[in-house]
C-alpha positions in Angstrom: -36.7 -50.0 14.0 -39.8 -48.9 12.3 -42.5 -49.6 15.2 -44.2 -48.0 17.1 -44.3 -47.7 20.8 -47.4 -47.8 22.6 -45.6 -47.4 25.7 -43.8 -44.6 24.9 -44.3 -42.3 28.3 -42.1 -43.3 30.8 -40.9 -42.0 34.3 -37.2 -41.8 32.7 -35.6 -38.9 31.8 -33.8 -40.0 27.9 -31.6 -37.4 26.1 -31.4 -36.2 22.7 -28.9 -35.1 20.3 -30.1 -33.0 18.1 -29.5 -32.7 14.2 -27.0 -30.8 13.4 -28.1 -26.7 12.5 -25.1 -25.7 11.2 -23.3 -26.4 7.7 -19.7 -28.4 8.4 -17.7 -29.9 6.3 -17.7 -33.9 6.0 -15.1 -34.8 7.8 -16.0 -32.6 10.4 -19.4 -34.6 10.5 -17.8 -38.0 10.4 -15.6 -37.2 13.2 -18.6 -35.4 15.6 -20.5 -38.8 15.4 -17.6 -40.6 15.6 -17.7 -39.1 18.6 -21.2 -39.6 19.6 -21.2 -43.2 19.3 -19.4 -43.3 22.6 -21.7 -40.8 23.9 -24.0 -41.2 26.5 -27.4 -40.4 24.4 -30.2 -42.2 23.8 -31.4 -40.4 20.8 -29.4 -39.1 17.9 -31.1 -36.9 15.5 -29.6 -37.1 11.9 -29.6 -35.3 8.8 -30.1 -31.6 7.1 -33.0 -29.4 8.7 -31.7 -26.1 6.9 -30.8 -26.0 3.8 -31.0 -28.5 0.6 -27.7 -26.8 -1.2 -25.7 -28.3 1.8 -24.5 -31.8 0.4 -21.4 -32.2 2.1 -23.1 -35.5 3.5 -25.1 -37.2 0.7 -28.4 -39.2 2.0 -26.6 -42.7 1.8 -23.9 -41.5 4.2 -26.4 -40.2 6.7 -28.3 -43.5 6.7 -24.4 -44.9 7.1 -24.2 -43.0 10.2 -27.5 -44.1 11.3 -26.9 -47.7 11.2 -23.7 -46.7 13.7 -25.6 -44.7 15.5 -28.2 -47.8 16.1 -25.0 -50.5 16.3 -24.0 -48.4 19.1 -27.5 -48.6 21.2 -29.1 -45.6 20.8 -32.0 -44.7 18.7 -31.5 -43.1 15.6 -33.9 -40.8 13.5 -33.7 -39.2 10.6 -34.4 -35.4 10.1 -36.1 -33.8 7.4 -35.4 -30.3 5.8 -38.1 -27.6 7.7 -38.6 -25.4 4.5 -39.5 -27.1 1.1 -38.8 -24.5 -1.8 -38.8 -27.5 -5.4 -40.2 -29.9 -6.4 -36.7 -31.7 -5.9 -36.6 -31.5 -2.7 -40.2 -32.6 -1.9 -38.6 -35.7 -4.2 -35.5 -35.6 -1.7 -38.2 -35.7 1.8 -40.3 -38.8 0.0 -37.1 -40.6 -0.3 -36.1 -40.0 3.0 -40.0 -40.4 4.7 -39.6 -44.1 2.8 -36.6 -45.0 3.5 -37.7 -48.4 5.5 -35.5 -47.9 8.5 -35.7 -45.2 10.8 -38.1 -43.3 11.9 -38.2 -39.6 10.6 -38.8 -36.0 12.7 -41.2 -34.1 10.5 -40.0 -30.5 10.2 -42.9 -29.5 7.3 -46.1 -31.0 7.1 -45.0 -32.7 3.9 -42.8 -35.3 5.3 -46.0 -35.9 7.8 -48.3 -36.4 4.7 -46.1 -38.9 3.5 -45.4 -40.6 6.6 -49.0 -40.5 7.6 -49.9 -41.9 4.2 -47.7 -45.1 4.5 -48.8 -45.6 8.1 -45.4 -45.0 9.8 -44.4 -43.7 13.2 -43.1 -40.7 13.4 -41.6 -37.5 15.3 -42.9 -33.8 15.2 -40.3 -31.8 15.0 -40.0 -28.0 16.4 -40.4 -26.5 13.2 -44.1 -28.2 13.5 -46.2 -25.1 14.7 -48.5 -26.4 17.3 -49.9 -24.5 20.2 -52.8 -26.1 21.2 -54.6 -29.8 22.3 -56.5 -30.0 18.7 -53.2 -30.5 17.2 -51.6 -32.4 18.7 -54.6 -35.1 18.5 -54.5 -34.9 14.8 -50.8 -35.5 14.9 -50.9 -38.8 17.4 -54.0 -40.3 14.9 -51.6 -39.8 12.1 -48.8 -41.7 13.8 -47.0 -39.2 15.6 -45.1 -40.8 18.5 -43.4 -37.6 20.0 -43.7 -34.4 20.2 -40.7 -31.8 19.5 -42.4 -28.7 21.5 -42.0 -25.4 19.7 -38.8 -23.6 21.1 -40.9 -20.5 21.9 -43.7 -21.8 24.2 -42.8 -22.0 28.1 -43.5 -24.3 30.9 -46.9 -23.0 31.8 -48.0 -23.2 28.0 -46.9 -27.2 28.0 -48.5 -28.0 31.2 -51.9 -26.4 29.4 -51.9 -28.2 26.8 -51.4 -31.2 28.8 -53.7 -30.6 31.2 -56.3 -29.8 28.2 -55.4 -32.9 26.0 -56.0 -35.3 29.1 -59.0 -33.4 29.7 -60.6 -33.8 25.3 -58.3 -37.1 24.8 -57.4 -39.0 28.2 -54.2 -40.2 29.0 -50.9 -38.4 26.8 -49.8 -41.5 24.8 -46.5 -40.3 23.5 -43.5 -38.5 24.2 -43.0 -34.9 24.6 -39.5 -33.2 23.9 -37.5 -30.1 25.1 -35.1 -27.9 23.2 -33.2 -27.4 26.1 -29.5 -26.5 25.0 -28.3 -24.3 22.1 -28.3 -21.6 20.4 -32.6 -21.5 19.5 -33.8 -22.2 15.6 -36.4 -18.6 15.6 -37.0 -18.8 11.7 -37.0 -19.6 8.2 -36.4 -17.8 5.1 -36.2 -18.4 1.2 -33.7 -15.8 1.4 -30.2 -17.0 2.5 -28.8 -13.9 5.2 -25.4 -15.6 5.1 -25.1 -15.0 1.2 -26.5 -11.6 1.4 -24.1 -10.8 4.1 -21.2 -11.2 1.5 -23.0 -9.9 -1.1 -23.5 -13.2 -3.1 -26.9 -14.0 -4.4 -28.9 -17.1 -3.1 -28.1 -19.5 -6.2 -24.4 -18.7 -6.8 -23.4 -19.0 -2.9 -20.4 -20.4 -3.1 -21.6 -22.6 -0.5 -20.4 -19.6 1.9 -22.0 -21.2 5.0 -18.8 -23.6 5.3 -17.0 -20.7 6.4 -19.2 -20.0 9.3 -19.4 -22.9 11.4 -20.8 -21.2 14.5 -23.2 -18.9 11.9 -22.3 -15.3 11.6 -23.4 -13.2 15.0 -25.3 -10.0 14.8 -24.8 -7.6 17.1 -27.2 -4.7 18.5 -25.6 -1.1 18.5 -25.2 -1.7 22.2 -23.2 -4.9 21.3 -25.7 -7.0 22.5 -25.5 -10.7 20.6 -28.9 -10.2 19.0 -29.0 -12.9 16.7 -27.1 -15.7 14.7 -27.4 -15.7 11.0 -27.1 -20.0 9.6 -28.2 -19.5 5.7 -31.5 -19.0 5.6 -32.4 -19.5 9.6 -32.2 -17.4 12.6 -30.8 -18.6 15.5 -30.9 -17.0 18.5 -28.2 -14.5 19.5 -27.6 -16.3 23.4 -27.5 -20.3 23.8 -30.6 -21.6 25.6 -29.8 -23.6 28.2 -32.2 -25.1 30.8 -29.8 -26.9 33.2 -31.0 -24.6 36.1 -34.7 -25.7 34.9 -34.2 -29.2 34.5 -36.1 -30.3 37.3 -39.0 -28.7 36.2 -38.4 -29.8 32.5 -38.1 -33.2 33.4 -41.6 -32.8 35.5 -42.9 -32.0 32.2 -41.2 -34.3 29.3 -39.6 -37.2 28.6 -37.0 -36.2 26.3 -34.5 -33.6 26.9 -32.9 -32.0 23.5 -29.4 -30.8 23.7 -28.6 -28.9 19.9 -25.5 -29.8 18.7 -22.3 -27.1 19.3 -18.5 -26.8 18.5 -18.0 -27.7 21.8 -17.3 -30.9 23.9 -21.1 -32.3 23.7 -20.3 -35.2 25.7 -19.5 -32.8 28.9 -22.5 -30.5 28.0 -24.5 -33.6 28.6 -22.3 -34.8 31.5 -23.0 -31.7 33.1 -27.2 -31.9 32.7 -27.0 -35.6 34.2 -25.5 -33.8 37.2 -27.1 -34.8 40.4 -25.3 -32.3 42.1 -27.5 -28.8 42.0 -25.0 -26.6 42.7 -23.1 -27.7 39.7 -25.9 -27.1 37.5 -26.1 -23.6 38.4 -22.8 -22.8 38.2 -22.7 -24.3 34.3 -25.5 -21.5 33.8 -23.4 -18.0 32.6 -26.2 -15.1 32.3 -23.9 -13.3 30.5 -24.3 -16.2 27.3 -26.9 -18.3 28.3 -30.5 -17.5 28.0 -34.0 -19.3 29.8 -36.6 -16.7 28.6 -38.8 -18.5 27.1 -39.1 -21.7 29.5 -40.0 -18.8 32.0 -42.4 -16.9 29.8 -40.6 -14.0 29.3 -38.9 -12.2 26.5 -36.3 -15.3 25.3 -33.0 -13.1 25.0 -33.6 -12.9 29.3 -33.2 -14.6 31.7 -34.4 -15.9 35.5 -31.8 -16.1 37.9 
């Protein structure tokens, strides 16, 4: 499960699930993949991105799910947490980086020190700030087999660097992946916004996150969904979604994210495999959906 793929960039379109953003209670989890087993994905991101306090799924049960996730045939990797505040949980991300089976998706470059140290394939996860060529050529000689493209860049930005790393490197030798449905991961704080928001501090929480499974929205004074408040991240306010862009996504990479939702995830992906156009467009609603970025405009817009 370990190796890595040397023939990673194909002409096939695969798509991801992505780990899940939000804190839900275990069985909530259990039953989602449960779910997702019978899925049609081929990649199934797994684990907790967002905060370390959120232990309603200890590490042995997510390498559980994984081993389901793989006995159902589709790849499973393990996630690692984006901002690392102790020294416990740099303890917690070596444990995970070693644990044998899966690969990992790097959100700090912490969990890529340790992967690159023990020579083992790995993915770059969104959280992994790179905008340029350079980068992305140190990443592949440390083992990096695919590329999570930061959520902010657009379609003109990705075919730049790609056009600039075959032009330093040669040919692109591993994957490249889109965010392309979800409410968008902007940022990362050591301050929890949920907490604050009911006037608990960080350390005594009360865990306050479980009663927000969708995050807390905030509104402009115009009403306008602005934002999403998930603990200590910000998520955008409309969910991305780049069914109308597909085509040109799928020009561009070889993966296609989708970021999990309380909603029926198996007809959100139903719906991007499509072949009917029309369909797709008519799954796009301006009023919540957003494309901005992909486009190069402000991300809260969107192209028609």
């Amino acid at each position: 499960m370990l190796d890595s793929d040397t023939s990673l960039v194909s002409k096939t379109t695969r798509f991801a699930l992505g780990p899940i953003l939000y804190f839900w209670d275990r069985t909530t989890v259990a039953n989602f993949y449960s779910d997702v087993q019978s899925h049609d994905f081929d990649i199934v991101y797994l684990g907790e991105t967002v905060c370390s306090k959120r232990r309603q799924v200890s590490y042995s049960e997510w390498l559980d799910l994984a081993f389901l996730i793989t006995a159902s045939g589709k790849q499973a990797v393990l996630s690692s947490l984006v901002l690392i505040e102790a020294k416990s949980e740099l303890m917690a991300l070596k444990r995970l980086c070693e644990n044998n089976q899966f690969w990992v998706e790097a959100n700090d470059i912490a969990a890529i020190h340790f992967l690159a140290e023990q020579k083992l394939p790995f993915v770059a996860g969104p959280a992994i700030n790179i905008y340029n060529h350079h980068s992305l050529k140190q990443l592949r000689d440390l083992g990096m087999q695919r590329w999570v493209m930061p959520v902010e860049l657009s379609q003109q930005w990705l075919k730049d660097i790609k056009q600039q790393y075959r032009s330093a490197y040669g040919d692109i030798d591993f994957e490249i992946e889109v965010f392309a449905y979800g409410h968008l991961p902007l940022a990362y704080s050591a301050r929890c916004f949920t907490a604050r928001s009911e006037s608990r501090p960080k350390d005594d929480c009360a865990f306050c996150c479980l009663n927000y499974p969708k995050g807390r929205v905030i509104r402009s004074q115009d009403n306008q969904d602005l934002f999403v408040m998930n603990g200590i991240q910000t998520l955008s306010g409309k969910c991305y979604n780049l069914i109308k862009d597909l085509h040109d996504v799928q020009a561009e990479a070889q993966v296609i994210r989708l970021s999990p939702e309380q909603l029926d995830m198996a007809q959100i992906l139903k719906q991007f495999k499509e072949s009917d156009t029309l369909a797709k467009q008519n799954y796009y609603q301006q009023e919540f959906h957003s494309n901005g970025y992909w486009r190069a405009i402000a991300g809260i817009n969107t192209v028609s």
